[in-house]
N, C-alpha and C positions, 0 to 999 in steps of 0.2 A: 486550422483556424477554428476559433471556439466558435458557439453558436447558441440558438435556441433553435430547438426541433418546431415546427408549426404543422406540418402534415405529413403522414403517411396516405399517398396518394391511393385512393380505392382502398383504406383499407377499413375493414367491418366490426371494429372490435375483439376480432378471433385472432388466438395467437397462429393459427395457420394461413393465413394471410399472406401471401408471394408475391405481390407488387415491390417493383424493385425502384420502385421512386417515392421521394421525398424531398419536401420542401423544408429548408431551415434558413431563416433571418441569420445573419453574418451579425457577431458583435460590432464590427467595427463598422461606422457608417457610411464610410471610404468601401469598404470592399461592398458593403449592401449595394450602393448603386452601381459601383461595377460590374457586379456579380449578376444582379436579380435582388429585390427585396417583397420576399424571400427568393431565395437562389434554389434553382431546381436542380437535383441531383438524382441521378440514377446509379445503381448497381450492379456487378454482373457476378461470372463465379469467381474471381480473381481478389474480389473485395476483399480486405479486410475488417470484419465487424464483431465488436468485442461490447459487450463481456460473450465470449463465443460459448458459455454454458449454455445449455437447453433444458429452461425447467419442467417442462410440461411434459408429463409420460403421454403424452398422446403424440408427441411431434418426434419419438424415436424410432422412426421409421428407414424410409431410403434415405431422404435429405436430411439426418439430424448432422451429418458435420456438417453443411454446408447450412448455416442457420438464416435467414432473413433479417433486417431490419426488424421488422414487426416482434421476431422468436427472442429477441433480446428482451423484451417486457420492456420496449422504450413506450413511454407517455408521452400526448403536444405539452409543449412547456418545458421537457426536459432540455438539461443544457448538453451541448454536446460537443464533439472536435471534428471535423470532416477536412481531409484531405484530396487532392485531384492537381487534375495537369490543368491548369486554365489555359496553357495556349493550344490542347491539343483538340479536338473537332468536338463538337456540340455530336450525343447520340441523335437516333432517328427521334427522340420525345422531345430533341431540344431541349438537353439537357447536360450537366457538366455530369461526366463519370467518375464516379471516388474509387478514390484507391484505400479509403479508410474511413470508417465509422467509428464513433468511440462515444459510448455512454459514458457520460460522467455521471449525471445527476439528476435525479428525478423529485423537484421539490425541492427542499433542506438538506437533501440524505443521501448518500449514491445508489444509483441504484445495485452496485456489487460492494463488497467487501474490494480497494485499492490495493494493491500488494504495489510499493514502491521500494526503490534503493536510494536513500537517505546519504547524503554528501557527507554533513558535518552535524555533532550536540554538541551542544553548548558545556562548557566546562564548569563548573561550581552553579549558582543560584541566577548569577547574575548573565549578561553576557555583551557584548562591546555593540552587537547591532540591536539590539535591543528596542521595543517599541511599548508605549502603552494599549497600543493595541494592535492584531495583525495588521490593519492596513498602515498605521505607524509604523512597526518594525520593515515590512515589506516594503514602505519607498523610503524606509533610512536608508536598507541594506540594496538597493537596486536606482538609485533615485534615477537612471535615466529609460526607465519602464512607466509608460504613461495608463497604456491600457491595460488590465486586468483583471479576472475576476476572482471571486473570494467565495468559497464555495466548502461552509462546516459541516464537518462530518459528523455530526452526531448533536442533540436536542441540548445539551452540555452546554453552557458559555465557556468553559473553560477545554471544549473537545477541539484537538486539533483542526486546522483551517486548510485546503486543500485552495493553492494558488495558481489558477492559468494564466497565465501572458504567452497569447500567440502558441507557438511551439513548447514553449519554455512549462517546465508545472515546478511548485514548491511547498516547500509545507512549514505552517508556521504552528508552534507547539508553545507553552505556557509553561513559564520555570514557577518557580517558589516565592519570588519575590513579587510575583503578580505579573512581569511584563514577557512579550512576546518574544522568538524568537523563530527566526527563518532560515530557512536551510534551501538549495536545491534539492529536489525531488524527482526524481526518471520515476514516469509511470512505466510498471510492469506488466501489470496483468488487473484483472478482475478474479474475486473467485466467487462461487455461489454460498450467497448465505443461507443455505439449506445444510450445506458442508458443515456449519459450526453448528447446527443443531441436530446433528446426530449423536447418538451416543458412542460409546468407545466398543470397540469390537471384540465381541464375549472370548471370542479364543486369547486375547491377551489383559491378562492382570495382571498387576494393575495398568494400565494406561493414563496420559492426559484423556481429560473429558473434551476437548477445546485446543482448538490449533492457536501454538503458542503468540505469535504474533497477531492475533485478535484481540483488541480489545476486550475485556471482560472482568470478571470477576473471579481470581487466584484462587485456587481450592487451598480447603482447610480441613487436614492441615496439608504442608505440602509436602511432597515426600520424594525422595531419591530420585523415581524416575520423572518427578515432574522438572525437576535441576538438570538429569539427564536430557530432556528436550528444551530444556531453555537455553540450551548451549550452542545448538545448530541456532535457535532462534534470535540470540543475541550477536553471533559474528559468524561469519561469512566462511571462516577459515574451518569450520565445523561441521562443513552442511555433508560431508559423507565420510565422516569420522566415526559413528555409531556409538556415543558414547555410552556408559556406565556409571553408575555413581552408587556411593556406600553411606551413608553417614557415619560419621566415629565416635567414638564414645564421648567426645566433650557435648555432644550436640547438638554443636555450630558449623562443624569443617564436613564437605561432601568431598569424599574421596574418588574423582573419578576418573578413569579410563578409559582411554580410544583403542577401537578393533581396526581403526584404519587411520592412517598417521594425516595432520590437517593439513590445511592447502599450502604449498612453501611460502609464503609470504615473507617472512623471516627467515634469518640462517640460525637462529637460537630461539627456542619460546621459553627460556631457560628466566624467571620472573618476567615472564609480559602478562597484561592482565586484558581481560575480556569480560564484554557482559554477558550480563543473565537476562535473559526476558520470560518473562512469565505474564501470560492471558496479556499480553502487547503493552507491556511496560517495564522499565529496568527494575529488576526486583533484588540483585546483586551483581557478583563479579565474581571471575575466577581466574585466579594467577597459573601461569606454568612452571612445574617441577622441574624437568629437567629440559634437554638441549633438544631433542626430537618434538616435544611436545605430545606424548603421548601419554603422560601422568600430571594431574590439576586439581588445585583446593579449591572447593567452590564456598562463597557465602553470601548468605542472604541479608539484605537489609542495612543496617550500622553495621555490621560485624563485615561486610567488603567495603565500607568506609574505614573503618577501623585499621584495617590490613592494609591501607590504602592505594585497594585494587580500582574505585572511584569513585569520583566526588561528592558531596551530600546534596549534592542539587538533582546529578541525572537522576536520584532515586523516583520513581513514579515517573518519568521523564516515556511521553508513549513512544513506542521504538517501531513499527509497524513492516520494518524489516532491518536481516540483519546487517550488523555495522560494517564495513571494510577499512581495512588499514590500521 
């Protein structure tokens, strides 16, 4: 159930902080007075509480896997998702026990980097569910969804829009033509945004500087092995294929190879095309050589429109994980 955070019971400001109760106001005003408004919940070790990173070097101690409420860097106000048994017993604080904490959002912004799996993009510029704006597109494509929330990722008007209804998440993302598009969205994880501000690790050069599925800004220029990680980044069927990549003499065509054959998804990848994501956006395509799939021309930009590996819309299209099917 979505929610707003309003207290961490007893706690001092310190990210070391172990009270295992909090209070959070229910979206829906049906479940507020059912519930508690706000509705008291408590913790135990069982929970689930995500983003389960631990940024603080002071809390890597005995308990850093088992992180607290508070260890998450949740703020009052942040929105959140909390899950429990309501019909099983009230603990000894009189309180409902969660089986699940889930930081979405702290202010505008979330408070981690979302890592989701992405249903469906939109095909050319345009696309049939289409909206002028996310909450347009969101109850074309859903119209028997009353409650939800709307929740962008980024200070951008045009930065994707991250949608809760109840259980349900989705993401709505901005073509070319100006109007929105919506998609289902399985949240997967959080990752620490401390991870994308590291630099790349001196034993290997060259490396990406920037985990590929992150929004950001494509290095200049780009080079082999940044097409090399935008291949796990853009489809699914990649993700421990360890590929290789050459550029060839014309320029444009990245010649690249797998050490380990991709996920069987097909019985031929013999011309199937896939994308490229680079810093978490499609930045080309790359077709399959032969019937294994273990040889692929990759290209960037109009030149994988060109080859018509994809359409001139998904280009800049943010991809924020990779594609399936």
């Amino acid at each position: 159930m979505p929610g707003t955070l309003v207290e961490i019971v007893g706690h001092d400001g310190s990210l070391m902080a172990s009270t295992p109760l909090v209070r959070v106001k229910l979206e829906t005003a049906d479940l507020s007075a059912q519930f508690g408004n706000p509705t008291l919940f408590e913790t135990d070790a069982n929970t689930q509480i995500e983003p389960t990173v631990i940024r603080t070097p002071a809390l890597q101690g005995p308990n850093a896997s088992a992180p607290t409420v508070a260890a998450t860097g949740v703020k009052v106000g942040a929105r959140v998702l909390v899950a429990f048994d309501s019909a099983a017993p009230k603990t000894s604080s009189d309180a409902y026990l969660l089986t699940r904490f889930v930081v979405v959002s702290s202010g505008a912004l979330p408070d981690c980097l979302l890592v989701m799996h992405i249903d469906t993009f939109p095909r050319g510029g345009t696309a049939a569910n289409g909206g002028a704006t996310p909450e347009a597109a969101f109850r074309g494509a859903n119209p028997g969804i009353e409650q939800f929330s709307m929740l962008p990722m980024g200070n951008d008007p045009k930065a994707p829009v991250w949608i809760v209804a109840g259980s349900e998440t989705f993401i709505a993302t901005i073509l070319t033509d100006g109007t929105w598009f919506v998609s289902s969205a399985k949240f997967l994880g959080c990752r620490d945004p401390q991870e994308v501000q590291r630099g790349p690790s001196p034993s290997r050069t060259p490396t990406p500087t920037f985990p590929m599925n992150t929004l950001g800004v494509a290095p200049d220029p780009i080079l082999p092995v940044h097409v090399a990680a935008g291949m796990p980044a853009g489809a699914a069927i990649f993700a421990q294929s360890d590929p290789t990549c050459v550029l060839e003499a014309d320029g444009k065509t990245y010649r690249c190879t797998l050490k380990n054959a991709p996920a069987p998804e097909m019985s031929s990848f013999l011309g199937t095309g896939e994308l490229l994501v680079i810093a978490g956006r499609v930045s080309g395509g790359c077709v399959g050589l032969d019937r294994d799939g273990m040889t692929w021309n990759c290209f960037l930009g109009q030149d994988a429109v060109d080859h018509g590996i994809i359409d001139k819309g998904l280009l800049g299209q943010p991809a924020p994980s990779p594609g399936r099917g």
